[in-house]
PDB file of N, CA, C and O in Angstrom:
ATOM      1  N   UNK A   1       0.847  -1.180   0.000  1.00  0.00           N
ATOM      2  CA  UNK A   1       0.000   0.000   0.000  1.00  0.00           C
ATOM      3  C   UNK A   1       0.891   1.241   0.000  1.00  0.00           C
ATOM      4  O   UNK A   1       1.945   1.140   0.627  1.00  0.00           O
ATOM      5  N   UNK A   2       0.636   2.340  -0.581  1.00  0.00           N
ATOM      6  CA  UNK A   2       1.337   3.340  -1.415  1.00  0.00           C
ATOM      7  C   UNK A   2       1.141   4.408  -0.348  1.00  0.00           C
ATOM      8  O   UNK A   2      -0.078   4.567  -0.414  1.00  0.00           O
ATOM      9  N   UNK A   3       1.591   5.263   0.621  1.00  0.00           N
ATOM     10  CA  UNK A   3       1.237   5.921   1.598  1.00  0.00           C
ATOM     11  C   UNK A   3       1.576   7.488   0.496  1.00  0.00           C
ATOM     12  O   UNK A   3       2.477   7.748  -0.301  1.00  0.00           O
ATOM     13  N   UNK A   4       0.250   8.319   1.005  1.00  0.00           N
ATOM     14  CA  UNK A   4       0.645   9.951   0.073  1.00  0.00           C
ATOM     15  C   UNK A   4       0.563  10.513   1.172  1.00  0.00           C
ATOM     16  O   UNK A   4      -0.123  10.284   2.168  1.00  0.00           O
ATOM     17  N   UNK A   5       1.949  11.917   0.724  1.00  0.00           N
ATOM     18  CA  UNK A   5       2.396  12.848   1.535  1.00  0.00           C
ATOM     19  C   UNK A   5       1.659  13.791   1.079  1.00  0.00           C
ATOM     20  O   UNK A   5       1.683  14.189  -0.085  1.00  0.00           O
ATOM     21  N   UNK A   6       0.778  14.319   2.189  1.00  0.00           N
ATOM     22  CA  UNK A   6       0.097  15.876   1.641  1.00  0.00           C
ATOM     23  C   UNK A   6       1.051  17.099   2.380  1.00  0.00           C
ATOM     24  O   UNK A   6       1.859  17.051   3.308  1.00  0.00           O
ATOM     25  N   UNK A   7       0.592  18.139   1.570  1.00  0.00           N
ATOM     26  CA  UNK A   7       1.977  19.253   2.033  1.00  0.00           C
ATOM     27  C   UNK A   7       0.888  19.489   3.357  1.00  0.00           C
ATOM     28  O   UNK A   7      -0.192  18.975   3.648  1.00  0.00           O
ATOM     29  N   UNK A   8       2.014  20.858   4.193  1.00  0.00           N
ATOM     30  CA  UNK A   8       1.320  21.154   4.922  1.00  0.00           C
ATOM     31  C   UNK A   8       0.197  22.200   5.192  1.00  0.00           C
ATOM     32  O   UNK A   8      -0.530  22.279   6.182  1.00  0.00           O
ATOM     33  N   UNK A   9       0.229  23.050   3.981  1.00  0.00           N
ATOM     34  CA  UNK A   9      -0.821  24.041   3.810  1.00  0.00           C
ATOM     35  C   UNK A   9      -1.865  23.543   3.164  1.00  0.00           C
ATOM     36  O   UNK A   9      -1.466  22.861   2.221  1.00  0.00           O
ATOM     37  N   UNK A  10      -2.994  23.571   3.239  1.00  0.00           N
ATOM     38  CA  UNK A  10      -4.084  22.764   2.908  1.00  0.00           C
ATOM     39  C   UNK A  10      -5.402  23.961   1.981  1.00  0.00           C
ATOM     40  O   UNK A  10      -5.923  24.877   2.618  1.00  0.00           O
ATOM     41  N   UNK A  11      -5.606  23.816   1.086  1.00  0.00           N
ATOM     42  CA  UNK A  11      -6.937  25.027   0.413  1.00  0.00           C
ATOM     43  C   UNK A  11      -8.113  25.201   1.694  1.00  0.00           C
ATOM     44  O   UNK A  11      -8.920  26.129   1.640  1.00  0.00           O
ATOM     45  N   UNK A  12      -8.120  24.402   2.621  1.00  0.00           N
ATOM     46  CA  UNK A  12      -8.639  24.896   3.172  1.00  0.00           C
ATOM     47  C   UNK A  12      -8.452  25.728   4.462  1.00  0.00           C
ATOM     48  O   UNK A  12      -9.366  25.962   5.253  1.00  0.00           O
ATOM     49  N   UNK A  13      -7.049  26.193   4.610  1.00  0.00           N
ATOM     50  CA  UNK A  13      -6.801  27.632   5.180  1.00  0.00           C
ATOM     51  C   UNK A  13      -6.353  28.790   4.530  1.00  0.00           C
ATOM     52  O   UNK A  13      -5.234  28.743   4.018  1.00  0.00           O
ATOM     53  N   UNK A  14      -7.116  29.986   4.441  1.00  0.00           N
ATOM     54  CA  UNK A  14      -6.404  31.052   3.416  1.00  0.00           C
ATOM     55  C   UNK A  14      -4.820  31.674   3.437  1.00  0.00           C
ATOM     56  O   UNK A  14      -4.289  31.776   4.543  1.00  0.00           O
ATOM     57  N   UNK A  15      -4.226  31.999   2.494  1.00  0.00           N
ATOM     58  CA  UNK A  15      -2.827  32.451   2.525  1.00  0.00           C
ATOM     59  C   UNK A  15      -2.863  33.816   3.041  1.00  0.00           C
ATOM     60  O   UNK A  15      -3.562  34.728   2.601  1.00  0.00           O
ATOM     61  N   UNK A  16      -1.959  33.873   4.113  1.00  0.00           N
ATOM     62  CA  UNK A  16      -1.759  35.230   4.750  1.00  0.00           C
ATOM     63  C   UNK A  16      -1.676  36.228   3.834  1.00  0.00           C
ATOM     64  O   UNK A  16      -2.233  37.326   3.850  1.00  0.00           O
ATOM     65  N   UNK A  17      -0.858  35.711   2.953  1.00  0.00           N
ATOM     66  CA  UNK A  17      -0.439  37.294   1.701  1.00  0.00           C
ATOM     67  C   UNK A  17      -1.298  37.313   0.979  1.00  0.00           C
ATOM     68  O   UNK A  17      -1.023  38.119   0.090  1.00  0.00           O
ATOM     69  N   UNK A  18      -2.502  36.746   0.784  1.00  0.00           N
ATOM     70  CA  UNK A  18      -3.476  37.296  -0.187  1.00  0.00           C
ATOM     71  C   UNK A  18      -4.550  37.881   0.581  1.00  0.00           C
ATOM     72  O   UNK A  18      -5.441  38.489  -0.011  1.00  0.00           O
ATOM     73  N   UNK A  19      -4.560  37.753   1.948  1.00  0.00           N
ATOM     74  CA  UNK A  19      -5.179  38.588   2.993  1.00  0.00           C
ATOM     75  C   UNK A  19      -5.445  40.027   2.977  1.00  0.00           C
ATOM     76  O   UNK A  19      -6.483  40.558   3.372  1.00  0.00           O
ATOM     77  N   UNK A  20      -4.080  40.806   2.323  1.00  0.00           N
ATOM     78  CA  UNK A  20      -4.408  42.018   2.117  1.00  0.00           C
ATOM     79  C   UNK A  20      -5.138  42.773   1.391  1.00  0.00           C
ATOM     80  O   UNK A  20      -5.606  43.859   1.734  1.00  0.00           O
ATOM     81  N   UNK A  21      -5.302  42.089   0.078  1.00  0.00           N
ATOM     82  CA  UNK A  21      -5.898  42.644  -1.288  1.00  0.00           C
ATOM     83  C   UNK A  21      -7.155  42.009  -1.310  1.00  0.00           C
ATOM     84  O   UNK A  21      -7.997  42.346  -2.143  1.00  0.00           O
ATOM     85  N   UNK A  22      -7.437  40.844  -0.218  1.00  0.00           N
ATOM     86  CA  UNK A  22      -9.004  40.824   0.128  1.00  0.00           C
ATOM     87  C   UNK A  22      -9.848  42.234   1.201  1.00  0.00           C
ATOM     88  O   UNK A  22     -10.886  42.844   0.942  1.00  0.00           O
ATOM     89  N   UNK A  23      -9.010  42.369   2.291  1.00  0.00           N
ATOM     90  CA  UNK A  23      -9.476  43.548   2.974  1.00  0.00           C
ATOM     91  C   UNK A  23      -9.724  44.538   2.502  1.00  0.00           C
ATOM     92  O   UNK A  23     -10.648  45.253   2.889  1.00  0.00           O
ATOM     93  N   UNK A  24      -8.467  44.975   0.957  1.00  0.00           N
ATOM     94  CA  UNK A  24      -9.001  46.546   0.105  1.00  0.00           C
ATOM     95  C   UNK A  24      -9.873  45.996  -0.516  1.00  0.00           C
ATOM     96  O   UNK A  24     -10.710  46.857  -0.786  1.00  0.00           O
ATOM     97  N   UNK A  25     -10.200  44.935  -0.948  1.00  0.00           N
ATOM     98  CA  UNK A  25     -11.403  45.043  -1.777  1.00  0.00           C
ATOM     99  C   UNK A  25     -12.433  45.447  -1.348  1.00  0.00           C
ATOM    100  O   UNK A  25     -13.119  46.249  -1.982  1.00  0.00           O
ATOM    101  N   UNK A  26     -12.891  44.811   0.254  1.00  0.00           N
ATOM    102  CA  UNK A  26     -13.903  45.004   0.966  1.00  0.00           C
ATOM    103  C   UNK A  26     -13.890  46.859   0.754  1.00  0.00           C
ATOM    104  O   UNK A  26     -14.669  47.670   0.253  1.00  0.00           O
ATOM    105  N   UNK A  27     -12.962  46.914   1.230  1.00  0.00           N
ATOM    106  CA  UNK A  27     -13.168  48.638   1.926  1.00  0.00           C
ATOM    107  C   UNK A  27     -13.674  49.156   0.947  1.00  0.00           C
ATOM    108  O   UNK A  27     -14.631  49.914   1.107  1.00  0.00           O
ATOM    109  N   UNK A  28     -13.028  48.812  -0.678  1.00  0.00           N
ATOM    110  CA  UNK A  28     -13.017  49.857  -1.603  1.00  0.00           C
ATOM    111  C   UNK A  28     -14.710  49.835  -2.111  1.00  0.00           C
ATOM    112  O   UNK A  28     -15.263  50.786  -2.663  1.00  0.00           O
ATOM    113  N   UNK A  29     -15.232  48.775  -1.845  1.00  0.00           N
ATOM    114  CA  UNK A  29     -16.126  47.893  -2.178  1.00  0.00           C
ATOM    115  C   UNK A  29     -17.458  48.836  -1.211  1.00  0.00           C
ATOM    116  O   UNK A  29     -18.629  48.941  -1.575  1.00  0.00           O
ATOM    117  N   UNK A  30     -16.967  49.318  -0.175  1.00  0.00           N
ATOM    118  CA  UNK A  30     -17.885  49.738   1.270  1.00  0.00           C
ATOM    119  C   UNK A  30     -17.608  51.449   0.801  1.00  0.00           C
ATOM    120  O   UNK A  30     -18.662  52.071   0.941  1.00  0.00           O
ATOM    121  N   UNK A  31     -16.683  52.168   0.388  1.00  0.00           N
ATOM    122  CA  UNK A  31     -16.153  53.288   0.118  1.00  0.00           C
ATOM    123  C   UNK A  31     -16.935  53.687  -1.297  1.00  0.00           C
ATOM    124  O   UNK A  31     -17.336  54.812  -1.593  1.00  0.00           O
ATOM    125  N   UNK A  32     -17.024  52.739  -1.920  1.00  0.00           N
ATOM    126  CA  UNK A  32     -17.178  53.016  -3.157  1.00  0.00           C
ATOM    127  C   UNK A  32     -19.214  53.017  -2.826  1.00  0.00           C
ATOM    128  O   UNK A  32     -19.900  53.821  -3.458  1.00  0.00           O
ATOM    129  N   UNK A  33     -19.753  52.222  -2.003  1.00  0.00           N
ATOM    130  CA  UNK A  33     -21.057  52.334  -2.371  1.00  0.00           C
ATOM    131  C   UNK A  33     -21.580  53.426  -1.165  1.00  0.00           C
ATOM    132  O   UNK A  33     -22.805  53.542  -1.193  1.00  0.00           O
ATOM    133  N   UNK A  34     -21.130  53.984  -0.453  1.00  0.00           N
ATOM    134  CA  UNK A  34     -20.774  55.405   0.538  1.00  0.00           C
ATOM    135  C   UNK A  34     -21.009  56.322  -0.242  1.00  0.00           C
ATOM    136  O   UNK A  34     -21.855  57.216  -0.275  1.00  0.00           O
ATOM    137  N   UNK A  35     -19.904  55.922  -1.086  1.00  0.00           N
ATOM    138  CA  UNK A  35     -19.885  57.296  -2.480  1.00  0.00           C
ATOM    139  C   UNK A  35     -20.888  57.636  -3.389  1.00  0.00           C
ATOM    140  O   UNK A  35     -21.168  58.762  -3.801  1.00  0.00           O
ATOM    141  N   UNK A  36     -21.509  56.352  -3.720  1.00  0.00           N
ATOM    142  CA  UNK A  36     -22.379  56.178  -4.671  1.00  0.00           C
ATOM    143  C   UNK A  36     -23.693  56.780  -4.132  1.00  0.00           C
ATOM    144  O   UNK A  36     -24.411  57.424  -4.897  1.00  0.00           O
ATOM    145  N   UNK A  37     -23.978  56.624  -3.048  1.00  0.00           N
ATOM    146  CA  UNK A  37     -25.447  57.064  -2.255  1.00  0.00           C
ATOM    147  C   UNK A  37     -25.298  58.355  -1.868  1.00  0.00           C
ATOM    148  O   UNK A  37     -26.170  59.143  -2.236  1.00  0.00           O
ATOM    149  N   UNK A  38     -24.274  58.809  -1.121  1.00  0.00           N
ATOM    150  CA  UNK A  38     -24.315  60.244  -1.348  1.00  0.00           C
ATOM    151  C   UNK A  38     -23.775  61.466  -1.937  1.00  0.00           C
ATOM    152  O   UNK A  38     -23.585  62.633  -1.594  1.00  0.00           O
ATOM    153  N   UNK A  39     -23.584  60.635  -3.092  1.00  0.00           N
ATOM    154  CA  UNK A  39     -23.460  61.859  -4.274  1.00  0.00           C
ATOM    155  C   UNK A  39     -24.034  61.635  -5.249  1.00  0.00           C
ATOM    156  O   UNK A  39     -23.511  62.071  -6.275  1.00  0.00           O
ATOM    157  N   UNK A  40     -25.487  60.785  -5.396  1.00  0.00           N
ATOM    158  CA  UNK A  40     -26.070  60.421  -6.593  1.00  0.00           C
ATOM    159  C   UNK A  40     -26.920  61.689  -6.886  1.00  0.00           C
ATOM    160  O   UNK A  40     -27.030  62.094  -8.044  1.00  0.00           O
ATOM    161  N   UNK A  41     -27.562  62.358  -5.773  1.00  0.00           N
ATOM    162  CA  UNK A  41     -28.260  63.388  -6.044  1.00  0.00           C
ATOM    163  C   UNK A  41     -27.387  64.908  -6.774  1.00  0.00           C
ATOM    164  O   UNK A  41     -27.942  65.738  -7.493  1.00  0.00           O
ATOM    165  N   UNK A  42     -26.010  64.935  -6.363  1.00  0.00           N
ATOM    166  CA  UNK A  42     -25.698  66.505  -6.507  1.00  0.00           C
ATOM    167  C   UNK A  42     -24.455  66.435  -8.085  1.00  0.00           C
ATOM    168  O   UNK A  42     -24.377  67.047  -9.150  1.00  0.00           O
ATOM    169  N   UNK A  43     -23.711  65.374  -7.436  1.00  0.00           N
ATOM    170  CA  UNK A  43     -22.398  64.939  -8.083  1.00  0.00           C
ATOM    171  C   UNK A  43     -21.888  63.666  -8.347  1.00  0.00           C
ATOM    172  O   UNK A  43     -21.366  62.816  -7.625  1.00  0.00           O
ATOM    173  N   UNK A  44     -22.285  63.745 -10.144  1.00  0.00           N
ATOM    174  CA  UNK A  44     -22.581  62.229 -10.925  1.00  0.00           C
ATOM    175  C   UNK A  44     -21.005  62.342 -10.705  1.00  0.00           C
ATOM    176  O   UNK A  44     -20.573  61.494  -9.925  1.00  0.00           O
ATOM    177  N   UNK A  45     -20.296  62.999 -11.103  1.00  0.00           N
ATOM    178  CA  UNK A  45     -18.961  62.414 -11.229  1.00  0.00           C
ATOM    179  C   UNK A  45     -18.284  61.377 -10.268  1.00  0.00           C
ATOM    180  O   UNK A  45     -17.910  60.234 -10.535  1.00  0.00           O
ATOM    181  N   UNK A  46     -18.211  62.142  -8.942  1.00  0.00           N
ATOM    182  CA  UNK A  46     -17.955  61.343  -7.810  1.00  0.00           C
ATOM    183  C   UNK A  46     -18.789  59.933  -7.503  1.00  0.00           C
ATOM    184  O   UNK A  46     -18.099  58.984  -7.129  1.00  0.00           O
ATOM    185  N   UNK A  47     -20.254  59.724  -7.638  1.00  0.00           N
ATOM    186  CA  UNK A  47     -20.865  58.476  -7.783  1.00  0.00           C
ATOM    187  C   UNK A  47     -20.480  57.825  -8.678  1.00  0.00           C
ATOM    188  O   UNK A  47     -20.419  56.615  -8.460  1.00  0.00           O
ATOM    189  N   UNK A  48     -20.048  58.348 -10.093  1.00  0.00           N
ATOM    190  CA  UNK A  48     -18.906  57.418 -10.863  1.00  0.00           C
ATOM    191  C   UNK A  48     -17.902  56.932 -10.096  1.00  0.00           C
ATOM    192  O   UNK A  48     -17.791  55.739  -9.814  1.00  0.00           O
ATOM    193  N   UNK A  49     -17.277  57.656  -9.795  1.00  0.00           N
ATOM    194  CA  UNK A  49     -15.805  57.210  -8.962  1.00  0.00           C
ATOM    195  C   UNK A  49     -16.493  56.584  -7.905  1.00  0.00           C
ATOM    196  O   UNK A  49     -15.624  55.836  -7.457  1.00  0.00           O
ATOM    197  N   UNK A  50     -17.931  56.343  -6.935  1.00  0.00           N
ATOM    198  CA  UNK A  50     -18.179  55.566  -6.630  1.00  0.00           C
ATOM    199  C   UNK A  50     -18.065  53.872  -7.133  1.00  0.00           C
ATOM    200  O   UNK A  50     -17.297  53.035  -6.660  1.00  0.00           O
ATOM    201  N   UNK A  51     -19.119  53.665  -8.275  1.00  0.00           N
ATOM    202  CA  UNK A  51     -19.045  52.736  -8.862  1.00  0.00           C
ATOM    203  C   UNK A  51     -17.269  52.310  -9.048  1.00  0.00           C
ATOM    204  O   UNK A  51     -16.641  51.421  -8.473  1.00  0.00           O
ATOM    205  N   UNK A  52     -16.869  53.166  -9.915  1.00  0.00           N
ATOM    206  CA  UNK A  52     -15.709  52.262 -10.211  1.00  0.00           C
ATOM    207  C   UNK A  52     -14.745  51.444  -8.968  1.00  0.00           C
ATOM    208  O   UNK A  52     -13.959  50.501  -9.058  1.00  0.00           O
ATOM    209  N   UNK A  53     -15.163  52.203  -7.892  1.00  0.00           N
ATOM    210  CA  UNK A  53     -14.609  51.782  -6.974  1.00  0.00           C
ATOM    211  C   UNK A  53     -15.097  50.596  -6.081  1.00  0.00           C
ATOM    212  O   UNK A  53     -14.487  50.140  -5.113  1.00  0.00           O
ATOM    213  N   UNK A  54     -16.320  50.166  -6.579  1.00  0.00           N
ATOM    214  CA  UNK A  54     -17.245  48.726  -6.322  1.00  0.00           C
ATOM    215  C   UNK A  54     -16.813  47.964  -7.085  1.00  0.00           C
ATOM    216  O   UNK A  54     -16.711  46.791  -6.727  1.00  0.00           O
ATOM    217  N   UNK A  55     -16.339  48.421  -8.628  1.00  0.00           N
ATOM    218  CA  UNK A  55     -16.109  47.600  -9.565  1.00  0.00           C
ATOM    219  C   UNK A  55     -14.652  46.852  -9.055  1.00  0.00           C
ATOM    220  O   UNK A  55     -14.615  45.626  -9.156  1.00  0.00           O
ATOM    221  N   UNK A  56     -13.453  47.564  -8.511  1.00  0.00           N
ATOM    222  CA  UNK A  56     -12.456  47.186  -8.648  1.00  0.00           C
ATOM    223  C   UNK A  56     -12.232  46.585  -6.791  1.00  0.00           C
ATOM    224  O   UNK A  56     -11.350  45.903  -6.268  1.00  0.00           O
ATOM    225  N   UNK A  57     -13.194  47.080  -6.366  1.00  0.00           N
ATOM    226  CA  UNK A  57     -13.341  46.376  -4.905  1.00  0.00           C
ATOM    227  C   UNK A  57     -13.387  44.830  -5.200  1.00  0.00           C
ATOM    228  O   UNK A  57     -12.635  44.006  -4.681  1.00  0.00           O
ATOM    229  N   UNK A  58     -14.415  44.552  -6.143  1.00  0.00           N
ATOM    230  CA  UNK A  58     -14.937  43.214  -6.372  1.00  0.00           C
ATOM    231  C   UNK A  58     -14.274  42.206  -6.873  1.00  0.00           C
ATOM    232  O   UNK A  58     -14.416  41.023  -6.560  1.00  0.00           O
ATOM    233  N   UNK A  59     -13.195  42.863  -8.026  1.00  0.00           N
ATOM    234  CA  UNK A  59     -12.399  42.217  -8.411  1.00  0.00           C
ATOM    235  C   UNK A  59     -11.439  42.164  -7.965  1.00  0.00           C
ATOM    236  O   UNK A  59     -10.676  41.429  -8.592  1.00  0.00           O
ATOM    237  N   UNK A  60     -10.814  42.850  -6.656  1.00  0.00           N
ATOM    238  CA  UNK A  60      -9.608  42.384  -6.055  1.00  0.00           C
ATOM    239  C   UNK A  60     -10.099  41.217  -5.002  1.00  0.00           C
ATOM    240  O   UNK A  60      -9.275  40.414  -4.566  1.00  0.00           O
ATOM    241  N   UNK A  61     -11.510  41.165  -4.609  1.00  0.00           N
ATOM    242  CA  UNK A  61     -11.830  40.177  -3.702  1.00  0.00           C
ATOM    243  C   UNK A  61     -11.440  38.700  -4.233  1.00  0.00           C
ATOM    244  O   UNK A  61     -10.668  37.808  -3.881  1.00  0.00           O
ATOM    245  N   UNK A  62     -12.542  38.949  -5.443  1.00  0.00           N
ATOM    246  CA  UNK A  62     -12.672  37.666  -6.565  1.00  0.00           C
ATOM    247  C   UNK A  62     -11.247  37.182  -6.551  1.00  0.00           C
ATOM    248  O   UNK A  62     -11.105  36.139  -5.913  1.00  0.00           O
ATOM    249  N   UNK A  63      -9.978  37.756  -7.182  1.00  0.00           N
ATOM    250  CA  UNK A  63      -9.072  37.731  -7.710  1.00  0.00           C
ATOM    251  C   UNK A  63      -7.471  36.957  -5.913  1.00  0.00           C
ATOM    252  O   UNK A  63      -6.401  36.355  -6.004  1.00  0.00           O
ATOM    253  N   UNK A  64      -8.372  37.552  -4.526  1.00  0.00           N
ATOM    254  CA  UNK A  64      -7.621  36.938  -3.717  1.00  0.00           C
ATOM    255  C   UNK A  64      -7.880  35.924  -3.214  1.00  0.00           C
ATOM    256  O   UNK A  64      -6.954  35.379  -2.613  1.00  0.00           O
ATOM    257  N   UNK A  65      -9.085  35.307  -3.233  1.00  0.00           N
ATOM    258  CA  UNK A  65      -9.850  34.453  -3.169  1.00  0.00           C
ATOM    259  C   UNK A  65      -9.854  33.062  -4.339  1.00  0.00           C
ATOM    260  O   UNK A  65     -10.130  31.913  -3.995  1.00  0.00           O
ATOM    261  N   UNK A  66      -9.485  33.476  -5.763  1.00  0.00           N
ATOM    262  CA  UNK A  66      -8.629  32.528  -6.719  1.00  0.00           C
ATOM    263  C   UNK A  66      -7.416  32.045  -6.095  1.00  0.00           C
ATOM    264  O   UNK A  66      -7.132  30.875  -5.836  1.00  0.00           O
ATOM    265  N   UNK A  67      -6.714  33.127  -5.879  1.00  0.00           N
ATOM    266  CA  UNK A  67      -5.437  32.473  -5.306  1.00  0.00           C
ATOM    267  C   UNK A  67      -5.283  31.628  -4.271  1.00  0.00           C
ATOM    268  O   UNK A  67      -4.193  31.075  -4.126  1.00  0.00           O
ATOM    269  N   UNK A  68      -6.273  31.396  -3.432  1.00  0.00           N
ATOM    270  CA  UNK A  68      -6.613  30.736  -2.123  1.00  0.00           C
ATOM    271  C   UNK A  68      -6.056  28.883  -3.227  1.00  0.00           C
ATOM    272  O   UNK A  68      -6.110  27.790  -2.664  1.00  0.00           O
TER     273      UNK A  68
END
């Protein structure tokens, strides 16, 4: 019988270093829809820069969360 060595980091605990670029996502993600609600009434520009900032929140989440 063939005994297998599994390493010791396992997918099912997350990697410390991709820890960080999950937390900005959140924020940018929480910052960005802040933005979006109160400046939809006066100042489209800045609720743009809201959105984009949901947009790229989301994809740094997505993107640290692959790496897992």
């Amino acid at each position: 019988m063939k005994t297998v060595r599994r390493s010791t980091t396992s997918a099912c605990y997350p990697s410390s270093e991709r820890k960080p670029f999950e937390v900005l996502g959140y924020i940018l993600i929480g910052v960005g829809v802040i933005l979006l609600f109160l400046c939809i009434p006066g100042w489209a520009w800045v609720a743009l820069i809201g959105v984009v900032m949901v947009v790229l929140g989301y994809f740094l989440v997505k993107i640290s969360k692959a790496w897992r």
